[in-house]
RODO-2510 file (C-alpha; in nm, 4 decimals, decimal comma):
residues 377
     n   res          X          Y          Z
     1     x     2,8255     0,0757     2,0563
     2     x     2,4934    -0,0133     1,8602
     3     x     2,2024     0,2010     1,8029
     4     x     1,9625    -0,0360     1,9829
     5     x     2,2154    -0,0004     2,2824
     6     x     2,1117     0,3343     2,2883
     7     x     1,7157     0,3142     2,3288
     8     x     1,5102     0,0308     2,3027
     9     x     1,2412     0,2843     2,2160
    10     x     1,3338     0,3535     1,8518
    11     x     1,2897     0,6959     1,7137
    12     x     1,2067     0,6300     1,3198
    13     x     1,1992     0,8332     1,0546
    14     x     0,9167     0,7129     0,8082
    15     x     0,9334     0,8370     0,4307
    16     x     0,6043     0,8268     0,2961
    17     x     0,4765     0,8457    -0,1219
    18     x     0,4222     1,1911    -0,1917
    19     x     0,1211     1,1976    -0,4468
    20     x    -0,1058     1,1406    -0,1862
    21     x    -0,1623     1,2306     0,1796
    22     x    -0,1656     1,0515     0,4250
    23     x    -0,4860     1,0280     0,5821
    24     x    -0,8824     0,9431     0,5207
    25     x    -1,0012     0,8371     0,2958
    26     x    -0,6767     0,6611     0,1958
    27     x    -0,6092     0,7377    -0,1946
    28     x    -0,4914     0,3862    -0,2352
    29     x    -0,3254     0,0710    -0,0782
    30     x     0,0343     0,2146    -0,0081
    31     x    -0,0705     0,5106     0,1462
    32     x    -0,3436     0,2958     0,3633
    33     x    -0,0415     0,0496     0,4292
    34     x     0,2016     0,3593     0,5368
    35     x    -0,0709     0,5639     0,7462
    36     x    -0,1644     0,2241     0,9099
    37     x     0,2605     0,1419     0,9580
    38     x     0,2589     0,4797     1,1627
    39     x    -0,0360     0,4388     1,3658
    40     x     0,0587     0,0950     1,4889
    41     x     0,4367     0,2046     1,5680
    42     x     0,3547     0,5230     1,7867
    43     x     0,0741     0,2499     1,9183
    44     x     0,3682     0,0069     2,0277
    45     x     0,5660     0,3058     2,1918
    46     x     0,8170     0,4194     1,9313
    47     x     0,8921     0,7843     1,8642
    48     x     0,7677     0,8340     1,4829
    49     x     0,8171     1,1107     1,2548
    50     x     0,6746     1,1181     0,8681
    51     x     0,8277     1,2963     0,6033
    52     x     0,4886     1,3140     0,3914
    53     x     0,2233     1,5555     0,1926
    54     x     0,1473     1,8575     0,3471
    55     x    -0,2204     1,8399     0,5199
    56     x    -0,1212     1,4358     0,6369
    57     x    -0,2052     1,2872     0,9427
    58     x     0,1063     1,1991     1,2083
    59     x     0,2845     1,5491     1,0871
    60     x     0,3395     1,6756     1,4606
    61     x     0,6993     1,6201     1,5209
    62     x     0,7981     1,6993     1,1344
    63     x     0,9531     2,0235     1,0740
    64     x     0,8013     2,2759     0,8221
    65     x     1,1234     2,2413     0,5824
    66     x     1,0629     1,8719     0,5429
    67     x     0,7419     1,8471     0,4344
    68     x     0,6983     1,6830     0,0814
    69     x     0,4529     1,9116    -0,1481
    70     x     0,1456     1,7289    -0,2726
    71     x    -0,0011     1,6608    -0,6497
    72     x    -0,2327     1,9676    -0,7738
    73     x    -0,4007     1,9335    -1,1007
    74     x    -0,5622     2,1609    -1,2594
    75     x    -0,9219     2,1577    -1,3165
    76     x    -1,0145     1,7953    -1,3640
    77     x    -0,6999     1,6510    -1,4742
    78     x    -0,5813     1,3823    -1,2374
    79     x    -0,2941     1,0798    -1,3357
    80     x    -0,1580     0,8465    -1,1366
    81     x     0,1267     0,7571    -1,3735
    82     x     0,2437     1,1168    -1,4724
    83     x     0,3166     1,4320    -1,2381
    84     x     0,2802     1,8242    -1,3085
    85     x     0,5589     1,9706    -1,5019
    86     x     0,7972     2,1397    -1,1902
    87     x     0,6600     1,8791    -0,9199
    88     x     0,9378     1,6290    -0,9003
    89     x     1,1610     1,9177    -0,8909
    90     x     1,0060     2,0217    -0,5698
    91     x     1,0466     1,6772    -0,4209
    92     x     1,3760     1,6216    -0,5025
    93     x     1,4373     1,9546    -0,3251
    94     x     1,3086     1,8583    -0,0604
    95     x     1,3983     1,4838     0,0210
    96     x     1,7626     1,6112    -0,0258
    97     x     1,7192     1,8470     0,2445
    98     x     1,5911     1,5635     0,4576
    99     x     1,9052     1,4089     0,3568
   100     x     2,1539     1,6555     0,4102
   101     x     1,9562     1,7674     0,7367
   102     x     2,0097     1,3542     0,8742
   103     x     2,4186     1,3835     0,7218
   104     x     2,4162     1,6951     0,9919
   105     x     2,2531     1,5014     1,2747
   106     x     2,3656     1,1485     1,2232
   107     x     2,2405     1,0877     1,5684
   108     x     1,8632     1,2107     1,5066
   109     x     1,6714     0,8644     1,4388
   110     x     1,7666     0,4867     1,5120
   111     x     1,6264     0,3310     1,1897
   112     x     1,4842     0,5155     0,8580
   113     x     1,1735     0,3222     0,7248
   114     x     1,0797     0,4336     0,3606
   115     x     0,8124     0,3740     0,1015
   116     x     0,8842     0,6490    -0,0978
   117     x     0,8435     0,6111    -0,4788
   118     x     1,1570     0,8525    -0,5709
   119     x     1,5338     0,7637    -0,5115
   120     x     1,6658     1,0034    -0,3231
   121     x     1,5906     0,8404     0,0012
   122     x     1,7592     0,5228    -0,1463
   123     x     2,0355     0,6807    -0,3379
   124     x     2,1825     0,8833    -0,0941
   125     x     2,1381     0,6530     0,2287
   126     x     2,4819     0,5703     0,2578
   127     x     2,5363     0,9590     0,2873
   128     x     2,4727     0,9612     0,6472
   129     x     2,4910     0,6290     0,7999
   130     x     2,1392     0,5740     0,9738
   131     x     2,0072     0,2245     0,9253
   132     x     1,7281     0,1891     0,6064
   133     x     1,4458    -0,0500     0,5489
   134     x     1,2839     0,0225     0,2044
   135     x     0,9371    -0,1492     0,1219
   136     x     0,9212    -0,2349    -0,2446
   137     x     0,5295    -0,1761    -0,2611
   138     x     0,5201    -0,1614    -0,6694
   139     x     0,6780    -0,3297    -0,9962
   140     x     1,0469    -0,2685    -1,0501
   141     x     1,0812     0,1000    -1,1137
   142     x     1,3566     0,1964    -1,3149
   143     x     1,5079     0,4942    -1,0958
   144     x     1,4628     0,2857    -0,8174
   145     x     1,6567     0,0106    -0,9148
   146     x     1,8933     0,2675    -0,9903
   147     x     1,9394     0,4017    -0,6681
   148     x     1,9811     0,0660    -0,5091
   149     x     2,2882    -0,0402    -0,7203
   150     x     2,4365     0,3072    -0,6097
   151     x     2,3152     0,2533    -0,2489
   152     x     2,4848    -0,0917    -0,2490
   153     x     2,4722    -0,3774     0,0003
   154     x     2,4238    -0,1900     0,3053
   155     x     2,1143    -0,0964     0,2304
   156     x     1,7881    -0,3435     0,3083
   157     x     1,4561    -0,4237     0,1338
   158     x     1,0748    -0,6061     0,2273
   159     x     0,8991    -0,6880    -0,0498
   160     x     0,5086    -0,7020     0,0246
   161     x     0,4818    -1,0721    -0,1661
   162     x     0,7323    -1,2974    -0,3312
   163     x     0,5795    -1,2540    -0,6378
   164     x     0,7249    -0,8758    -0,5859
   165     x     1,0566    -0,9729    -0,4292
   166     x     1,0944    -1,2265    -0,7220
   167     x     1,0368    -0,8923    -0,9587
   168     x     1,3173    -0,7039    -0,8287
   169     x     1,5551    -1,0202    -0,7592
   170     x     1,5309    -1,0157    -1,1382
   171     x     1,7009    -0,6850    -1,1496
   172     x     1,9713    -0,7425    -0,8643
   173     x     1,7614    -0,6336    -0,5842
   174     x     1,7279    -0,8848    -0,3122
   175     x     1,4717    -0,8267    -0,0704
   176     x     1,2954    -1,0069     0,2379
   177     x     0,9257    -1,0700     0,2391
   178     x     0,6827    -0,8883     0,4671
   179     x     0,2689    -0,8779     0,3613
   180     x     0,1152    -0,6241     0,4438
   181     x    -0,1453    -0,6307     0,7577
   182     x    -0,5091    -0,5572     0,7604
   183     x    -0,6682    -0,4252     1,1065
   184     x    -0,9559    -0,6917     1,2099
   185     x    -1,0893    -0,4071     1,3841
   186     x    -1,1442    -0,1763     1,1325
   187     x    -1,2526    -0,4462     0,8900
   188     x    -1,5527    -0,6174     1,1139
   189     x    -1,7411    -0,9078     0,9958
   190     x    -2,0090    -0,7957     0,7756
   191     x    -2,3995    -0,9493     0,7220
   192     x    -2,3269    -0,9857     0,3897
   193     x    -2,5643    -0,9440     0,0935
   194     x    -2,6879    -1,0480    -0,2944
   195     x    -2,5501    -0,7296    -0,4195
   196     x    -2,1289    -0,6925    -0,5263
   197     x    -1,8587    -0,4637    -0,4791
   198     x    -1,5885    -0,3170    -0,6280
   199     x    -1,2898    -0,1190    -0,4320
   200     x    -1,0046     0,0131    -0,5446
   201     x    -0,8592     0,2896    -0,7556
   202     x    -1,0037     0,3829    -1,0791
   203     x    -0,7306     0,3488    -1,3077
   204     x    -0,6972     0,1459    -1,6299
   205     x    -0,4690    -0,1224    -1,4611
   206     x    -0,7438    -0,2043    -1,1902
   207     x    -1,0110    -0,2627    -1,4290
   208     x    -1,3221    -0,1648    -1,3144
   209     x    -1,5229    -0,1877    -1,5783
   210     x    -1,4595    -0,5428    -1,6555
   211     x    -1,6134    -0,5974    -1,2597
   212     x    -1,9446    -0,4255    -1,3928
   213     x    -1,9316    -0,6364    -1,7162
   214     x    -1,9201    -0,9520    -1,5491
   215     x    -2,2204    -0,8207    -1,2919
   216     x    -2,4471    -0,7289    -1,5679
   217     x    -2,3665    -1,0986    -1,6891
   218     x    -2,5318    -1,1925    -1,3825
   219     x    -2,7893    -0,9182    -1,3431
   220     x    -2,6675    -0,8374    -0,9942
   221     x    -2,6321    -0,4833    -0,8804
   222     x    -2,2499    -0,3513    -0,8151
   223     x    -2,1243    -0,0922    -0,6065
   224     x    -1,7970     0,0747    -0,7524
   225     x    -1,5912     0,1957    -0,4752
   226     x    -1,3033     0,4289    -0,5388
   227     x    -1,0748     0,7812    -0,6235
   228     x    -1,0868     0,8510    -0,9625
   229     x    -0,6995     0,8165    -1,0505
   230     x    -0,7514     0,8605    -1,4378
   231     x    -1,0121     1,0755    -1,5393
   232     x    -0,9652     0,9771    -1,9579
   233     x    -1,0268     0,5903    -1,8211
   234     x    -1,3510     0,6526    -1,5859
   235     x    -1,4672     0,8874    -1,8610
   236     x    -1,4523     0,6539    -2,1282
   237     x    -1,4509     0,2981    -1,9507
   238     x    -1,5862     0,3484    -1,5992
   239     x    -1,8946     0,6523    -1,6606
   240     x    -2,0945     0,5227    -1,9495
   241     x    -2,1294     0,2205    -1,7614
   242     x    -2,3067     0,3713    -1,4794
   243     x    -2,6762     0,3090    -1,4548
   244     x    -2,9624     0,1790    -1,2051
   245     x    -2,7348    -0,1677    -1,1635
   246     x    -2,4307     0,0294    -1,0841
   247     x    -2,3716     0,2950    -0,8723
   248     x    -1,9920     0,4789    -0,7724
   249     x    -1,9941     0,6051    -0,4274
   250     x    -1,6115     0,7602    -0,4724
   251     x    -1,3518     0,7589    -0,1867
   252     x    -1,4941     0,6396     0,1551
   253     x    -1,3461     0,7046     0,5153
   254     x    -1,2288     0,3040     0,6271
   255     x    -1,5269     0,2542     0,8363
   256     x    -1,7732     0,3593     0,5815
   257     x    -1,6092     0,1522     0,3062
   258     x    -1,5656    -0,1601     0,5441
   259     x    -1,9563    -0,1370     0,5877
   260     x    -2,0272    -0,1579     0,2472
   261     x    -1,7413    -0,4289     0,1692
   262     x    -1,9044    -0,6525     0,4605
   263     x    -2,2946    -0,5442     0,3233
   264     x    -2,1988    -0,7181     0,0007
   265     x    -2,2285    -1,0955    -0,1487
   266     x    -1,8663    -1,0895    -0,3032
   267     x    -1,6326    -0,8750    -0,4175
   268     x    -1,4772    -0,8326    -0,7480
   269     x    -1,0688    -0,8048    -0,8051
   270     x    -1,0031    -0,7345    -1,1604
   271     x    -0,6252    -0,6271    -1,1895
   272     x    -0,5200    -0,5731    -1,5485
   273     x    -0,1425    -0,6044    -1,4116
   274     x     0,0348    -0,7885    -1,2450
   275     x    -0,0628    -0,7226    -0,8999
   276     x     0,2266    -0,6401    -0,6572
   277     x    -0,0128    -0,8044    -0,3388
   278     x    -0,3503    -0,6806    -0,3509
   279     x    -0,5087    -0,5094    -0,0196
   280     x    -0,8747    -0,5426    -0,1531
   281     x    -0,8480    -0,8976    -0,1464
   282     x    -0,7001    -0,9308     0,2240
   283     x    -0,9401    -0,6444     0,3330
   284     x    -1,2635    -0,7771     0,1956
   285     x    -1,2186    -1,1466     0,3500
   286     x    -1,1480    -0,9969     0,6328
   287     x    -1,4866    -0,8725     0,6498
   288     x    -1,6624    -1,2338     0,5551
   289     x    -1,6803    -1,1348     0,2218
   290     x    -1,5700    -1,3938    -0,0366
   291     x    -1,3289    -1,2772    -0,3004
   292     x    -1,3909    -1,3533    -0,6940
   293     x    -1,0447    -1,2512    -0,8542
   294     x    -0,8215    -1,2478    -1,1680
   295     x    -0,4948    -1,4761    -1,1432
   296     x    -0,2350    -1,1967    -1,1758
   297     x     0,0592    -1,1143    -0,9873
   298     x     0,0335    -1,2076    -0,6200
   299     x    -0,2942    -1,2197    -0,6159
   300     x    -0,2819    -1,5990    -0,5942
   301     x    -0,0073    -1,5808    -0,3223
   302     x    -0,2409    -1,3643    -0,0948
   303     x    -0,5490    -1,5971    -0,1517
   304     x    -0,3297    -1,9292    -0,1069
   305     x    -0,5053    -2,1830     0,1603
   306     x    -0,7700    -1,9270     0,2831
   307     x    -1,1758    -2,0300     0,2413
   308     x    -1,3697    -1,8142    -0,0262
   309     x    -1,1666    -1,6889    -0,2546
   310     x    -1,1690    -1,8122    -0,6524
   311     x    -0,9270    -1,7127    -0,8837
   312     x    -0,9889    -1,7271    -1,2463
   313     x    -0,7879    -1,6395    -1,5554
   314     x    -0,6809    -1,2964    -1,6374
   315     x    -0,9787    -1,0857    -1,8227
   316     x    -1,2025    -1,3567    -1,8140
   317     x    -1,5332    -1,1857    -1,7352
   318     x    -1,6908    -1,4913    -1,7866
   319     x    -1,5294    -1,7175    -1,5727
   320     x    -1,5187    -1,4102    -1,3108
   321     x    -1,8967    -1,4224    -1,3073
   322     x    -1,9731    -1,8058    -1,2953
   323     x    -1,6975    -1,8187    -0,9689
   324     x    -1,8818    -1,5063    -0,8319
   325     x    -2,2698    -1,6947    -0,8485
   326     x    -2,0779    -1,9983    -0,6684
   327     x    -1,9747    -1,7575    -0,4065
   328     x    -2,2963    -1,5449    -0,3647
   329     x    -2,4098    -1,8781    -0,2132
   330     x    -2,1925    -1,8259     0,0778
   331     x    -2,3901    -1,8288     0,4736
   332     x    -2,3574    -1,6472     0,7615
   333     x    -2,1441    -1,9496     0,8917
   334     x    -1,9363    -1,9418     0,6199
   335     x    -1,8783    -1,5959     0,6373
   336     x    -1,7292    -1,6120     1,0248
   337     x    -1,4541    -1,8825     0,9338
   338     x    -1,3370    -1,6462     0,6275
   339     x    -1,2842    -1,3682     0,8220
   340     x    -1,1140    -1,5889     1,1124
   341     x    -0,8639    -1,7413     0,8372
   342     x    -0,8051    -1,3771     0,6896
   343     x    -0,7381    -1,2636     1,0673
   344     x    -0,5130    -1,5633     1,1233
   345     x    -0,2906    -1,4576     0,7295
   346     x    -0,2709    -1,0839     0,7432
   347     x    -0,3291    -0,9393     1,1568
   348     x    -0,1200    -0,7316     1,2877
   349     x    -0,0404    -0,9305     1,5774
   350     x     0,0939    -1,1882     1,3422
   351     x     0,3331    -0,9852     1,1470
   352     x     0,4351    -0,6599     1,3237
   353     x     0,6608    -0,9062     1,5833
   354     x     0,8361    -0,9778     1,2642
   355     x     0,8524    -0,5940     1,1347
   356     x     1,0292    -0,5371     1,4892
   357     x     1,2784    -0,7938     1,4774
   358     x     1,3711    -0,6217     1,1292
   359     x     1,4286    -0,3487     1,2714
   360     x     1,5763    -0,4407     1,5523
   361     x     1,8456    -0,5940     1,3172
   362     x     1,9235    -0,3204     1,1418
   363     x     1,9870    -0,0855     1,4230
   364     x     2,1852    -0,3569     1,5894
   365     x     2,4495    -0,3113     1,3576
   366     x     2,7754    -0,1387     1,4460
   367     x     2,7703     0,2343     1,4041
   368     x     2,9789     0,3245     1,1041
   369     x     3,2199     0,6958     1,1543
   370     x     3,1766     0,8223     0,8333
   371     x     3,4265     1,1475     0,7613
   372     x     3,2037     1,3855     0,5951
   373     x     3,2024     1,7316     0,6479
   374     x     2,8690     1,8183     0,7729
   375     x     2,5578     1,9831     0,5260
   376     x     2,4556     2,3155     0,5759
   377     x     2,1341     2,2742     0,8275
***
């Protein structure tokens, strides 16, 4: 007997990142991607529980004992590269639990779906026997690639680009490739403006301030849209750059920041690394508004084929200017057929059919009997 010949209602089990919660205003991409993953499976039907932060959204079917602690800094220290002392203690504590609480109940969920950024979830999936789908949402991480040579074949990866899946084929892990969606819906089709925008996370590799250098270069007016992930870098890069021309709202709730996307001329991208895919980009065409970009990572494989969007050479604040004048030009009419291209590359309805079918063909593998002696509940 197969799972799917049990229910073709799946119950999943979806590990989310645990910096972050879950919820508005979404900290960054992958935790927009995984809050937006949940909403559209319990949309389509399927019975969804998230192992996440404590205070996330979706949290009503997880049980107290499996949910992951969150980041807390003290005073206004913030990182998005290094944790507390004690925290990844507390996570590992945890995510084992979830793992020796699924080797108890083999029979609990019909697929796992993770995006979680430790290797627990990876390393120990074999333990219990429930079908696994990990997205690879980031660069090769070390631990991770780890856990996947101890995990083995059985266990199965999406990559959100194949400039990512090319990353980890380079380190043995072989992955399928599956963009990530925007929402048409809660990206509308802006007016537009003479003004642009930046969105993202303020963190050294996202470089922000190189956005407001190329504005000034122009003498346009930028809005600087984002969490503050390192306080050092906005303090000493993003901060002193601030002035009449240049204004940071912070984090916005989705439909807030979608207005502002769609109010502006053209948006700035301005990775400093290589980009695994790059939300910003699909996001912001989505909303009319043409894209002026740095060629890194998969940037260009995002951008491929669709109407107003310019790359230009990494760091180039020059070149990022001159392609964003050109695209300030833009009209109304030119707006509409961006946003129909974007919802025609990254909709929903276009790629959660796929999603399904992945999942659908992991669960319609054989059930393996694995002789453990059941964990402690």
């Amino acid at each position: 007997m197969t799972r799917l010949a049990r229910a073709e209602r799946l119950r999943i089990l979806v590990i989310a990142p645990s910096r972050h919660l879950i919820r508005q205003p979404h900290p960054g991409g992958l935790e927009a991607a995984v809050w937006d993953r949940v909403r559209s499976l319990r949309a389509l039907g399927h019975e969804v529980t998230l192992i996440a932060a404590r205070g996330s959204d979706f949290l009503d079917r997880t049980p107290e004992r499996m949910l992951l602690p969150g980041v807390v800094w003290g005073g206004a220290r913030t990182s998005d590269e290094a944790y507390p002392d004690g925290y990844l203690d507390q996570v590992s504590s945890v995510l084992g639990g979830v793992v020796d609480h699924l080797i108890a109940n083999p029979d609990a969920f019909d697929l796992i779906d993770n995006h979680s950024l430790h290797p627990t979830p990876i390393e120990r999936s074999a333990d219990h026997g429930i079908p696994m789908l990990t997205t690879l949402h980031t660069p090769p991480l070390p631990e991770l690639v780890a856990a996947a040579v101890v995990a083995g074949a059985a266990h199965s990866f999406v990559a959100v680009s194949s400039h990512t899946a090319s990353e980890w084929r380079a380190f043995g892990v072989d992955s399928t490739v599956l963009p990530n969606v925007v929402d048409p819906g809660a990206w509308p089709l802006g007016p537009g403006g003479q003004d642009l925008v930046w969105f993202g996370r303020l963190v050294p590799e996202k470089g922000a301030h190189l956005a407001i250098d190329a504005a000034r270069m122009l003498a346009r007016k930028i809005t600087v849209l984002g969490r503050v992930g390192d306080v050092q870098y906005f303090d000493e890069a993003v901060a002193p750059r601030l002035g009449a021309d240049v204004r940071h709202l912070g984090p916005l709730r989705r439909r807030r920041l979608a207005q502002v996307v769609g109010s502006s001329g053209c948006a700035l991208v301005t990775p400093c690394w290589d980009e695994p895919f790059g939300m910003v980009v699909a996001e912001a065409l989505t909303t009319g508004t043409p894209v002026a970009a740095f060629d890194r990572g998969g940037i260009s494989e995002v951008v491929r084929g669709l109407p107003g969007a310019r790359l230009v050479p990494p760091g180039d604040t020059a070149a990022l200017a001159a392609a964003a004048s050109a695209l300030l030009q833009t009209t109304p009419a030119e707006r509409q057929t961006i946003r129909q291209h974007a919802i025609e590359r990254f909709s929903p309805q276009r790629w959660l059919p796929r999603l399904d079918a992945l999942y659908r063909q992991q669960v319609s593998r054989p059930v393996v009997s694995l002789d453990r002696v059941p964990a402690e509940p």
